[in-house]
C-alpha positions as CSV (number, residue, x, y, z in Angstrom):
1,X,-46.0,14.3,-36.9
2,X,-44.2,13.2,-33.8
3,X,-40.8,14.4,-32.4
4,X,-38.3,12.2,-33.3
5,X,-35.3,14.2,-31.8
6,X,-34.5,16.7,-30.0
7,X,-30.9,18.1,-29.4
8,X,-30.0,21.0,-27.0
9,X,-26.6,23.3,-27.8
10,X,-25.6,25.1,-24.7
11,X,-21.8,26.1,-26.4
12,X,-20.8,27.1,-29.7
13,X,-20.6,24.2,-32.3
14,X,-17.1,24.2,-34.1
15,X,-18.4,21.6,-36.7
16,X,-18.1,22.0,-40.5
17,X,-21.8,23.9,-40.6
18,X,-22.1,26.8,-43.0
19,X,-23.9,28.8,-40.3
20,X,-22.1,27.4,-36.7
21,X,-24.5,28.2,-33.9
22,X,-23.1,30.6,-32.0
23,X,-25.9,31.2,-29.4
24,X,-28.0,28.6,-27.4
25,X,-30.2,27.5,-29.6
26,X,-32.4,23.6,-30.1
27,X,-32.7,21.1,-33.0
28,X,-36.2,19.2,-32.8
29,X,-36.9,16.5,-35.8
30,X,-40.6,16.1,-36.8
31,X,-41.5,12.8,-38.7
32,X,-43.8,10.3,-38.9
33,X,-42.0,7.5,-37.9
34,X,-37.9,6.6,-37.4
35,X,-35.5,9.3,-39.6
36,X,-33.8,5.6,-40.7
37,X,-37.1,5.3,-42.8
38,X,-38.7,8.7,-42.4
39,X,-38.3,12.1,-44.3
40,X,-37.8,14.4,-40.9
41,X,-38.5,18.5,-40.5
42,X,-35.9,19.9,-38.7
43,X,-36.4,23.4,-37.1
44,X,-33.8,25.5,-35.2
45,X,-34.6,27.9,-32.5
46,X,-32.4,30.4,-30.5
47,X,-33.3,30.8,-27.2
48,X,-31.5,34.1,-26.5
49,X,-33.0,35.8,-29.7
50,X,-29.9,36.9,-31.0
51,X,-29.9,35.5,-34.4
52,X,-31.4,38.4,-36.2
53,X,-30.1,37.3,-39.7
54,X,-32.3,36.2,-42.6
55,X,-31.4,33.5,-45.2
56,X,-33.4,33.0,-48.7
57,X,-34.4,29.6,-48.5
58,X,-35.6,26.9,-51.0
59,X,-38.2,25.5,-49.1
60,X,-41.7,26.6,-50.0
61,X,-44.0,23.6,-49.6
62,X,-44.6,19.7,-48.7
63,X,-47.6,17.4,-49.7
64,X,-48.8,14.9,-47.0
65,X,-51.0,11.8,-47.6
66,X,-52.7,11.7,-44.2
67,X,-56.8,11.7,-43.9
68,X,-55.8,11.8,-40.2
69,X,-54.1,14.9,-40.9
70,X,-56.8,16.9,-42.8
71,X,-59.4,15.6,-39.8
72,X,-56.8,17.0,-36.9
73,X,-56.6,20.1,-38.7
74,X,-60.0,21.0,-39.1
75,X,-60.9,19.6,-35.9
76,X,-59.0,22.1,-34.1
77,X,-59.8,24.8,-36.5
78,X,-56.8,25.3,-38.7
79,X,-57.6,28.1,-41.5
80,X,-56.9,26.7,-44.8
81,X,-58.4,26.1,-48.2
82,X,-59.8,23.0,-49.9
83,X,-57.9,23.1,-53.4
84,X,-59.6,20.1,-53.8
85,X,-61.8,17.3,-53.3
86,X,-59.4,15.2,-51.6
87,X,-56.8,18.3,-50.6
88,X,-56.8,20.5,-48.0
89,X,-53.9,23.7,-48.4
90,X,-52.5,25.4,-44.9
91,X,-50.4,28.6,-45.4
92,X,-48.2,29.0,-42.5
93,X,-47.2,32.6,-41.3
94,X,-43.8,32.2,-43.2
95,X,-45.8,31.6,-46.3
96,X,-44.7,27.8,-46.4
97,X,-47.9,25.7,-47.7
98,X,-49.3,22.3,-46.3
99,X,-50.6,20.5,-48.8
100,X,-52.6,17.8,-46.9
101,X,-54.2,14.9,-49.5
102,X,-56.6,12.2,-48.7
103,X,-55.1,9.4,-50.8
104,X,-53.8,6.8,-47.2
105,X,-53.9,4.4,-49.8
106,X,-50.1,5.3,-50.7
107,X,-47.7,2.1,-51.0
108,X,-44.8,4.4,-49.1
109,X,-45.0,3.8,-45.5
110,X,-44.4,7.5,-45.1
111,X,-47.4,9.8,-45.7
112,X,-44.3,12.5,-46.2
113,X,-44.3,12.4,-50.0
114,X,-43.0,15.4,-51.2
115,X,-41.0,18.7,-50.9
116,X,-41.1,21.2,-52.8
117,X,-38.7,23.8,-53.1
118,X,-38.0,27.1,-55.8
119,X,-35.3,27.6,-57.5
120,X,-34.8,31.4,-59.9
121,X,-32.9,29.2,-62.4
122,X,-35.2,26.1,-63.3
123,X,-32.5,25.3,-66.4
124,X,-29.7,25.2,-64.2
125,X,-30.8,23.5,-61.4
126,X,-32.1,20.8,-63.6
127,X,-28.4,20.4,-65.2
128,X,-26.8,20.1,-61.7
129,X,-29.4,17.6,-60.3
130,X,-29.5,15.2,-63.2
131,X,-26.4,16.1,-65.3
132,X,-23.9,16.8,-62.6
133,X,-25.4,14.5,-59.9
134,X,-27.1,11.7,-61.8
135,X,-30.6,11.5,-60.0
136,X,-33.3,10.7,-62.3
137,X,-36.2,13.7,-63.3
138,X,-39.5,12.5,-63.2
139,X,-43.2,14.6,-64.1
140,X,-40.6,17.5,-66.0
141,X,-42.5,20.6,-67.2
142,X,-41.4,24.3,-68.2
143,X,-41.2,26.0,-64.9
144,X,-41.1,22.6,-62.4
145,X,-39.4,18.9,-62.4
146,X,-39.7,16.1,-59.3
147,X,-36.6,14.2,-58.5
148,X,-36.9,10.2,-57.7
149,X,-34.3,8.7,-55.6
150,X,-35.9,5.4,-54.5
151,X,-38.8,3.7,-53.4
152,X,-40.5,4.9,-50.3
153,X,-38.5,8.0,-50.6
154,X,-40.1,11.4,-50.9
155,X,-39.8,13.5,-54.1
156,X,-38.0,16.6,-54.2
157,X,-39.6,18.4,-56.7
158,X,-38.1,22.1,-57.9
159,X,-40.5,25.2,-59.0
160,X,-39.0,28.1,-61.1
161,X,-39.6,31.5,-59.0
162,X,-38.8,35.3,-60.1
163,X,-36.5,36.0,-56.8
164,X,-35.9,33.9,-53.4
165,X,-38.0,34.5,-50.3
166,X,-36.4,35.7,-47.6
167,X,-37.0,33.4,-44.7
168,X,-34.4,30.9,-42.2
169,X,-31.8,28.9,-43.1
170,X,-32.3,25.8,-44.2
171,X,-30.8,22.7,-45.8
172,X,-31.2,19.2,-47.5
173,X,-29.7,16.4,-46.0
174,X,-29.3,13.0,-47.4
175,X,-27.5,9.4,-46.3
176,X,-25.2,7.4,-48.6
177,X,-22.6,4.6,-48.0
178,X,-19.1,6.1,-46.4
179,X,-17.3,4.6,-49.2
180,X,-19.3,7.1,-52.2
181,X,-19.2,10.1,-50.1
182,X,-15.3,10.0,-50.3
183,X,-16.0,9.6,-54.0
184,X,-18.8,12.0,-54.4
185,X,-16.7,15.1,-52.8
186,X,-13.7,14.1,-55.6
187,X,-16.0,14.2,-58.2
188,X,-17.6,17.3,-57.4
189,X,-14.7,18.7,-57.4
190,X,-13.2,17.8,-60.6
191,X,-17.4,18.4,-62.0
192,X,-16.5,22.3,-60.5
193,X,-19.1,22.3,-58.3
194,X,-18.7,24.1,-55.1
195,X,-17.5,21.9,-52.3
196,X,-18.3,24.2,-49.1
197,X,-16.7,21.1,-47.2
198,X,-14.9,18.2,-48.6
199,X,-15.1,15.0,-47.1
200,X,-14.1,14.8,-43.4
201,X,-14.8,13.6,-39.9
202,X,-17.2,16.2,-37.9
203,X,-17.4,15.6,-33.8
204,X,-20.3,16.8,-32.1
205,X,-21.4,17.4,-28.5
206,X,-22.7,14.4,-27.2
207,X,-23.1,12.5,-30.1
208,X,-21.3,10.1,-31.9
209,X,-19.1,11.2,-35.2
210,X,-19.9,11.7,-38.4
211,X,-18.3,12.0,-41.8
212,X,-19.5,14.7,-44.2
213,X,-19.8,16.3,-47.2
214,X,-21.4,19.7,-47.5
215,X,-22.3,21.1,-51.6
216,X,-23.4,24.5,-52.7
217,X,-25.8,24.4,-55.3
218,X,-26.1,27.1,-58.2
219,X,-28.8,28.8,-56.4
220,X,-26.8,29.2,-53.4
221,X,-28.2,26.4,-51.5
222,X,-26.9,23.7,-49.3
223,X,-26.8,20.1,-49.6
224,X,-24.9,18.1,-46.3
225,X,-24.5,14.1,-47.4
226,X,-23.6,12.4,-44.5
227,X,-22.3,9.1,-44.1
228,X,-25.2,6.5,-44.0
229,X,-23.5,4.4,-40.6
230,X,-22.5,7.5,-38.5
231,X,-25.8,9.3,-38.8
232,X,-27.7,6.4,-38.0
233,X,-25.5,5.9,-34.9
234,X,-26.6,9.8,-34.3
235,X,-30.1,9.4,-34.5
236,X,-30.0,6.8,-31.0
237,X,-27.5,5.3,-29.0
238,X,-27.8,1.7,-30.9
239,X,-30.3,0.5,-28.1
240,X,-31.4,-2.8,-28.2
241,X,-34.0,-4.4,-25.4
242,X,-32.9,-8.0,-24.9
243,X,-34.5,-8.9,-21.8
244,X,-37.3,-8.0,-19.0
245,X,-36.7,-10.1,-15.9
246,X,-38.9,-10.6,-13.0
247,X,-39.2,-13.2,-9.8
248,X,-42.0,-16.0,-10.4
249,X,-43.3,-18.3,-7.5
250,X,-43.7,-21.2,-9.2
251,X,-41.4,-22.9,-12.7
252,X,-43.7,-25.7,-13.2
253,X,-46.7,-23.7,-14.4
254,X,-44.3,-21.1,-16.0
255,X,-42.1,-23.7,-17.7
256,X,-45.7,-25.3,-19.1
257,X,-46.6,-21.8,-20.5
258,X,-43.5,-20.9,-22.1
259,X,-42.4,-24.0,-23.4
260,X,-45.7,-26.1,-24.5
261,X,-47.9,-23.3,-25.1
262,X,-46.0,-20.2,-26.6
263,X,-42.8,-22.6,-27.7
264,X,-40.0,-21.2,-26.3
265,X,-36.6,-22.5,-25.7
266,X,-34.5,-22.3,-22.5
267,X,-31.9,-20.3,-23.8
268,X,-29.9,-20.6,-20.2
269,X,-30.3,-21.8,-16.9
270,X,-28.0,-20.6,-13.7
271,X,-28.3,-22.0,-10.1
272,X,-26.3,-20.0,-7.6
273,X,-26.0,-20.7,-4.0
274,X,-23.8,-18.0,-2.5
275,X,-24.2,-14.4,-4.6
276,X,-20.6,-13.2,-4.8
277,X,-20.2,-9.9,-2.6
278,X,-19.1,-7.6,-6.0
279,X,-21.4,-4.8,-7.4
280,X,-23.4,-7.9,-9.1
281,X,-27.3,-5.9,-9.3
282,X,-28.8,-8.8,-8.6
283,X,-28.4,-9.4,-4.9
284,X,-31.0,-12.1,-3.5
285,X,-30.2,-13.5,-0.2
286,X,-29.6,-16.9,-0.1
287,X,-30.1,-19.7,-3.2
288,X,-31.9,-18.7,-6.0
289,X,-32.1,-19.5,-9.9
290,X,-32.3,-17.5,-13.0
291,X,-33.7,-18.9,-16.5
292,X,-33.7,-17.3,-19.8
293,X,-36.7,-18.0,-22.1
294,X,-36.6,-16.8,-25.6
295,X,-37.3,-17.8,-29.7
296,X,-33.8,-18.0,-30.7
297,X,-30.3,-17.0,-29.5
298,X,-30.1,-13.7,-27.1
299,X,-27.6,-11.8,-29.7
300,X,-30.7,-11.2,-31.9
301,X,-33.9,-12.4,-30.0
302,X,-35.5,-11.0,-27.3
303,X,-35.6,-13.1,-23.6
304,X,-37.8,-13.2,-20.3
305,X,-35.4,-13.7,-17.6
306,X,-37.6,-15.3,-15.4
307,X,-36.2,-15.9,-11.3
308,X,-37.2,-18.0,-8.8
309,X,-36.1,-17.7,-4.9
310,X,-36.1,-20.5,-2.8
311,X,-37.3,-18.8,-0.2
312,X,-41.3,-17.7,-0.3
313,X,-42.3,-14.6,-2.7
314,X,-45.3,-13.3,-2.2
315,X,-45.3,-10.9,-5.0
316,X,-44.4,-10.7,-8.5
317,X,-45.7,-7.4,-9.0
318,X,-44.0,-4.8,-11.6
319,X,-44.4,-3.1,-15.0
320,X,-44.4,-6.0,-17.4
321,X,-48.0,-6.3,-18.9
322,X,-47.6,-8.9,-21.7
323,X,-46.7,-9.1,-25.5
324,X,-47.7,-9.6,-28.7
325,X,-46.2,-12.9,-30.2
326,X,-46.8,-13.0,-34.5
327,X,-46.7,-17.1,-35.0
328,X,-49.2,-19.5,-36.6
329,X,-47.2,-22.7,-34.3
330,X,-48.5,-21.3,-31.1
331,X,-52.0,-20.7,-31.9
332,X,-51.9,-24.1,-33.4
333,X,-50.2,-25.3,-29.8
334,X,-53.1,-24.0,-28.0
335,X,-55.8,-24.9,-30.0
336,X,-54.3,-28.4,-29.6
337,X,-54.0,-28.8,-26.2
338,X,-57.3,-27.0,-25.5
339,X,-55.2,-24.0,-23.6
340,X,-58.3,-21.3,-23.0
341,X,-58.0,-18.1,-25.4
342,X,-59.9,-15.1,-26.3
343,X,-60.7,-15.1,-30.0
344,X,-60.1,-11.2,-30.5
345,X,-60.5,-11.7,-34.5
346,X,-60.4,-14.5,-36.8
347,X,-56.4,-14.2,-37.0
348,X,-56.0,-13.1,-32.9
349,X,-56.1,-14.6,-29.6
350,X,-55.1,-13.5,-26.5
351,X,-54.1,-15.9,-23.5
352,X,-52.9,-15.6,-20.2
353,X,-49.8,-16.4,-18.2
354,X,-49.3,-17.7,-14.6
355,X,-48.1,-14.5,-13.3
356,X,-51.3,-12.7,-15.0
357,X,-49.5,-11.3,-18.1
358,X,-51.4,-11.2,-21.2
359,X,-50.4,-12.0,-24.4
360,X,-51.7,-11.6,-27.6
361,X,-50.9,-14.1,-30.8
362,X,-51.2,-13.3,-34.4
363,X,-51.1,-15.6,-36.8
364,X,-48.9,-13.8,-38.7
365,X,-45.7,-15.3,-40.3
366,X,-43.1,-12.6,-39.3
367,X,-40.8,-10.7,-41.1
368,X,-38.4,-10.6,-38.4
369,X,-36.4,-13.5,-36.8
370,X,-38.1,-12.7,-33.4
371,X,-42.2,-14.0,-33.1
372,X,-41.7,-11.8,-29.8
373,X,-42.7,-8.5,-31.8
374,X,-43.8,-6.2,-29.1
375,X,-43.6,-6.4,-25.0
376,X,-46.4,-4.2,-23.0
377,X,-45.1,-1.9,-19.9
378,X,-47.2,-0.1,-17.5
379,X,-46.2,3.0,-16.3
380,X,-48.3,5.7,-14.2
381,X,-46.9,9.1,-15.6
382,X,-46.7,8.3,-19.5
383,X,-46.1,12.1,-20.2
384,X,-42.5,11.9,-18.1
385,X,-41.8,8.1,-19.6
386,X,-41.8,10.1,-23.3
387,X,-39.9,12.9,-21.8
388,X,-37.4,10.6,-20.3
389,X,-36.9,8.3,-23.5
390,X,-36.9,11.4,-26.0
391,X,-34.5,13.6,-23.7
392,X,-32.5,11.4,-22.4
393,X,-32.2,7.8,-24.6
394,X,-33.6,10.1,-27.7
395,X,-35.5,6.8,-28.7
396,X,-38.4,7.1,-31.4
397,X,-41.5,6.9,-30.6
398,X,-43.3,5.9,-33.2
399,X,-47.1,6.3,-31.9
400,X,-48.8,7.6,-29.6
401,X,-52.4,8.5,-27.9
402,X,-53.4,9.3,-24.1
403,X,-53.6,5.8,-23.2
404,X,-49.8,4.8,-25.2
405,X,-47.0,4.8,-26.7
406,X,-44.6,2.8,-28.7
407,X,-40.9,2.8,-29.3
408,X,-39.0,1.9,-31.8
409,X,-35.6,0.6,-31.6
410,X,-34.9,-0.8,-35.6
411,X,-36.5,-3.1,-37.8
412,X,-35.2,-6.1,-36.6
413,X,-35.3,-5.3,-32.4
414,X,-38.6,-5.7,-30.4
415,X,-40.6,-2.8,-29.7
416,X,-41.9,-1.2,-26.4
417,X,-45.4,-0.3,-25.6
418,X,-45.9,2.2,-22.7
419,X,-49.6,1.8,-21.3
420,X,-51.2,4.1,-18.9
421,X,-51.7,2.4,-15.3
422,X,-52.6,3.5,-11.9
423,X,-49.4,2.0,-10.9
424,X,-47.5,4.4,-8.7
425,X,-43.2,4.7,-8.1
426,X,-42.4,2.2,-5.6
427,X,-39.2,2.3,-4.0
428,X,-35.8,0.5,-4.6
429,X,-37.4,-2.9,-3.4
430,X,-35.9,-6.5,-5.6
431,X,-38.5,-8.6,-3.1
432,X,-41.7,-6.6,-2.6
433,X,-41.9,-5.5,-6.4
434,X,-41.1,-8.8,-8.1
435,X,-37.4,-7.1,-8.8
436,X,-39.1,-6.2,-12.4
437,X,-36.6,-4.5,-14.9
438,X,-35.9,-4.3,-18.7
439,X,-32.5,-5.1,-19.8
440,X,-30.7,-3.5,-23.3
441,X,-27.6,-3.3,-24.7
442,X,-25.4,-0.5,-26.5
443,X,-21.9,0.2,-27.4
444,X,-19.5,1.1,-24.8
445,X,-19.6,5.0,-26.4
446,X,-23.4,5.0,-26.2
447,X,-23.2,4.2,-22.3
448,X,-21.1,6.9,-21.4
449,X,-23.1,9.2,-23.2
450,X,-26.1,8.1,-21.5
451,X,-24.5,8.7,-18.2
452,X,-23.1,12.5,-18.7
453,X,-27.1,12.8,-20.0
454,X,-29.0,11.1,-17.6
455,X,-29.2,13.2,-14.4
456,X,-28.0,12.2,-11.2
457,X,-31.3,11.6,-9.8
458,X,-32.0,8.8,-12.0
459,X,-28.4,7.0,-11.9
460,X,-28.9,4.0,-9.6
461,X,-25.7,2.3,-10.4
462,X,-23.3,4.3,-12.0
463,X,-21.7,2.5,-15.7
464,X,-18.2,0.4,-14.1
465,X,-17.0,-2.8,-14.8
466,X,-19.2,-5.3,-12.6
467,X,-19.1,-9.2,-12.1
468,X,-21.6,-11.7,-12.1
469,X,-22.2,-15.5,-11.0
470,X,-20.8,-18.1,-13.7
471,X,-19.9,-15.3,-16.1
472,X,-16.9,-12.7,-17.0
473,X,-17.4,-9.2,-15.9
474,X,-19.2,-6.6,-18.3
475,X,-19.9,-3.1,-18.2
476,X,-23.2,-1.9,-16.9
477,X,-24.8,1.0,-15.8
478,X,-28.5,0.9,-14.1
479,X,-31.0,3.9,-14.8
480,X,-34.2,4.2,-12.6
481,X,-37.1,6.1,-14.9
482,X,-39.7,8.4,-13.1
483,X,-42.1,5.9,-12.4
484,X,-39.6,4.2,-10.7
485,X,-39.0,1.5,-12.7
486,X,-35.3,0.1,-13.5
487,X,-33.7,-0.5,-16.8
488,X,-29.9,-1.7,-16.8
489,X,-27.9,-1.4,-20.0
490,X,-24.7,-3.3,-21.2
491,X,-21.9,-3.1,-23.2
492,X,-23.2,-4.8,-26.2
493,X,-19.6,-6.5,-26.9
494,X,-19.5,-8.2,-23.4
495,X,-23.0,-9.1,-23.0
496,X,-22.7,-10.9,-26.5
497,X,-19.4,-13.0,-25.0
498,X,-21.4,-14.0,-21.8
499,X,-24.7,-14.6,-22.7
500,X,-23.9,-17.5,-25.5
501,X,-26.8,-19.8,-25.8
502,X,-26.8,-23.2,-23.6
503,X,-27.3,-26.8,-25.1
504,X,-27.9,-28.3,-21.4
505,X,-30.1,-25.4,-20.0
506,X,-32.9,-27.4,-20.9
507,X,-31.7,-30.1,-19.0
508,X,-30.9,-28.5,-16.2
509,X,-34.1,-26.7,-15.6
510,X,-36.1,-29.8,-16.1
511,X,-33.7,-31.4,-13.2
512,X,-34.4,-28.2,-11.0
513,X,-38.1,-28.1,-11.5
514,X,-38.6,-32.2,-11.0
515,X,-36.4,-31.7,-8.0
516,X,-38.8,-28.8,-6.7
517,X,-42.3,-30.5,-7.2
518,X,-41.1,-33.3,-5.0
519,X,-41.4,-31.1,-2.2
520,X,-43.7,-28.6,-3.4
521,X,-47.6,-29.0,-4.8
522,X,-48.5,-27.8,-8.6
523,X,-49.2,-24.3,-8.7
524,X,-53.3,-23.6,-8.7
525,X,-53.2,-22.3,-12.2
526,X,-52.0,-25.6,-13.6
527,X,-55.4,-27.1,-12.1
528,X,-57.8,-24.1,-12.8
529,X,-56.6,-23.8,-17.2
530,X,-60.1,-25.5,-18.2
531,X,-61.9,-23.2,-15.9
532,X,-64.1,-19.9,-17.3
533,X,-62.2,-17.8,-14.8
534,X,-59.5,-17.8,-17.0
535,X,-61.0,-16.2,-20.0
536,X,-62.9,-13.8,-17.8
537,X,-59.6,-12.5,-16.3
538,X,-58.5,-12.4,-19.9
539,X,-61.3,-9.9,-21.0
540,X,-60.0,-7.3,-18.7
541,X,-56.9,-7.1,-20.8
542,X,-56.1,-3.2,-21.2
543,X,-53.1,-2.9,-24.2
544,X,-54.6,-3.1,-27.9
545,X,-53.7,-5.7,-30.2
């Protein structure tokens, strides 16, 4: 499992919870992927060792579908027992079991496939699951019956015991539409079950808010139903990458790369002369341009902001690696021009940009409006990049070795792979370092969080209202990571009003870069694409597929 998030509590909680923290105490999630898709583990600790209380709690067991699993645990010599063939049984010292079962065949996407809990009365906690709340019973026998909620869900199932155990506290959670919790805590009570809290809305420390309903079982157990929108909005701060920008030296070759080979659109195209003297970030001396490449319109596609200066670069040097691009048409583009590619498999290819950036295409036809699946970063201390996106951001990473990691940011938004590089923090330089950055977008709420989180040390440009060339202003705040890298975040409602797609960017571009080669020769990489160089250089690609 990975930790999917982590939440520190430093004061006492006044919420609606049954049993408020009163000490300073941590929440970590463990799952195997996001908890929007994900059945997470939540553990409590209290720091100061005060809480000396003991709960009975339901929780006895889980089952896991994971051969990965069963290898880790013997490799690192983790007692258990083999029940079976295909199932290996860890008792923890709180007499919880791991059932770990071979079977990665499972259609669920989640190798978390069931908990199991024990109830004294089997009879009556039958009654209230599927008389009182209406969820279907699956696989019943005389002392045990499995609960189905959907597909890809875990199941719950319930085993009849003599007496509780005597161990933490614990709870289920579970997500439903805002409008049916208001319903649900009406009809429990008019059903007589015990409503510990009705519906209402609960504030938390640093998080967003969230609307609850918290039940007591006839076994004396809890059940918390929160509202399906709000705790999503708890589990991140809406994130969303929608750009990585960096200087290029020459459009021509990077205008035939984008365009004719991977098939992107100029979203936008801006010219300025004179950059205004306001807290605009981007502050090049003298004329310069900015472009936006992308599959589709910026509000749910992801760009590469590429800019030129029209003064010499001579580097163009920063994090981005490359990315991985699922779409038949531009395999099919390069096969028909002849563009040189690395066959990886008989459904991957990897070719090169004219900055050195590899990217690799799938022919795949995506689920997702974006072809632009995943974007490669290269960082030199990935321990501190995880630290820094799970602490502070609480993104969820979603795998993971000593080489890289990915992030997830929703089904629909492009994810990040972190890969291991001997790249080292530079300083604050836009010129020397290619002025490389990633660019996102988050609700207003979610920024200020981010800056009462972040600490000062990392705050490069504090969130205020700034104003840019040939747009409104818009809210921003710039955050520097600890390899040094920047990553600027908007208001999500400006940035949507000011970065509207272009009909004429195309034209414009073309005008700019027909007006450049007449005083400037073809970059060498348009004149070198047929030579072997280029697949060599390609070999040396480091981020997997």
């Amino acid at each position: 499992m990975q930790v999917c998030r982590h939440e520190e509590y430093r004061l006492p909680q006044s919420t609606a919870c049954p049993d408020p923290l009163e000490n300073q105490m941590c929440k970590t999630c463990f799952a195997y992927g996001p908890e929007e898709s994900h059945f997470a583990f939540q553990q409590l600790h209290d720091y100061t060792g005060q809480a000396k209380r003991t709960y009975g709690n339901d929780f006895i067991a889980m089952k896991i579908r994971s051969l990965e699993a069963i290898a880790r645990a013997k490799a690192i010599g983790i007692e258990g027992e083999n029940e079976s063939e295909d199932t290996f049984v860890i008792k923890t010292a709180h007499g919880r079991l791991f059932y770990l079962v071979d079977h990665s065949d499972h259609p669920s996407p989640d190798p978390y496939c069931e908990q199991i809990m024990h109830v004294v009365d089997i009879d009556e906690a039958m009654h209230y699951w599927h008389k009182v709340m209406g969820v279907d019973i699956i696989d019943l026998k005389d002392d045990r019956f499995s609960l189905f909620f959907c597909n890809g869900s875990p199941l719950l199932t319930f085993i009849q015991c003599k007496e509780p155990l005597v161990m933490s506290p614990g709870h289920l959670g579970f997500v439903m539409p805002r409008d049916q919790l208001k319903e649900l805590s009406i009809l429990m009570t008019r059903k007589g079950t015990t409503v510990y809290q009705p519906y209402c809305k609960v504030d938390y420390d640093g998080r967003n808010s969230d609307y609850l309903v918290i039940l007591k079982d006839p076994s004396g157990y809890y059940q918390y139903f929160h509202d399906e929108e709000s705790f999503n909005k708890m589990l991140n701060f809406e994130i969303r990458p929608v750009h990585f920008t960096y200087i290029i030296n020459d459009r021509s070759a990077h205008s035939f790369f984008f365009r004719s080979v991977l098939g992107m659109k100029v979203l936008r195209h801006m010219e300025v002369k004179n950059t205004p003297k306001t807290a605009c970030p981007e502050r090049f001396v003298g004329r310069w341009s900015k472009t936006v490449f992308g599959y589709g319109p910026e509000a749910s596609h992801f760009g590469i902001v590429l800019v030129y200066l029209y003064t010499e670069v001579n580097s163009t040097a920063n994090e981005w690696m490359g990315g991985t691009i699922k779409s038949l048409v531009a395999i099919a583009r390069a096969k028909a021009m002849g563009f040189p590619m690395l066959e990886v498999d008989n459904r991957s290819f990897r070719v090169t940009s004219p900055s050195g950036r590899l990217y690799n295409l799938i022919d795949d036809q995506h689920r997702h409006c974006d072809p632009l699946a995943e974007i490669y970063l290269g960082v030199s201390d990935l321990d501190a990049t995880i630290e820094f996106w799970n602490e502070i951001l609480c993104a969820s990473v979603i795998s993971k070795t000593n080489k890289e990691f990915t992030l997830f940011f929703g089904n629909r938004n492009i994810r990040l792979k972190y890969v291991k590089t001997d790249k080292t923090p530079d300083e604050d330089n836009y010129e020397s370092d290619g002025f490389g950055h990633m660019t996102y977008t988050a609700p207003l709420s979610s920024l200020k969080i981010i800056q009462e989180r972040c600490p000062t040390k990392y705050i490069v440009h504090p969130l205020c209202r700034i104003s840019f060339p040939g747009r409104s202003s818009d809210y921003l705040i710039i955050i520097k990571d600890p390899n040094g890298n920047n990553h600027y975040f908007y208001d999500r409602e400006g940035f949507i009003k000011t970065c509207q797609y272009d009909p004429q960017a195309e034209t414009r571009w073309d005008l700019s870069v027909d007006y450049e080669n007449k005083f400037k020769p073809p970059h060498s990489y348009l004149n070198r694409l047929t030579s072997t160089g280029v697949s060599d250089f390609i070999r040396k690609f480091k981020p997997s597929s």
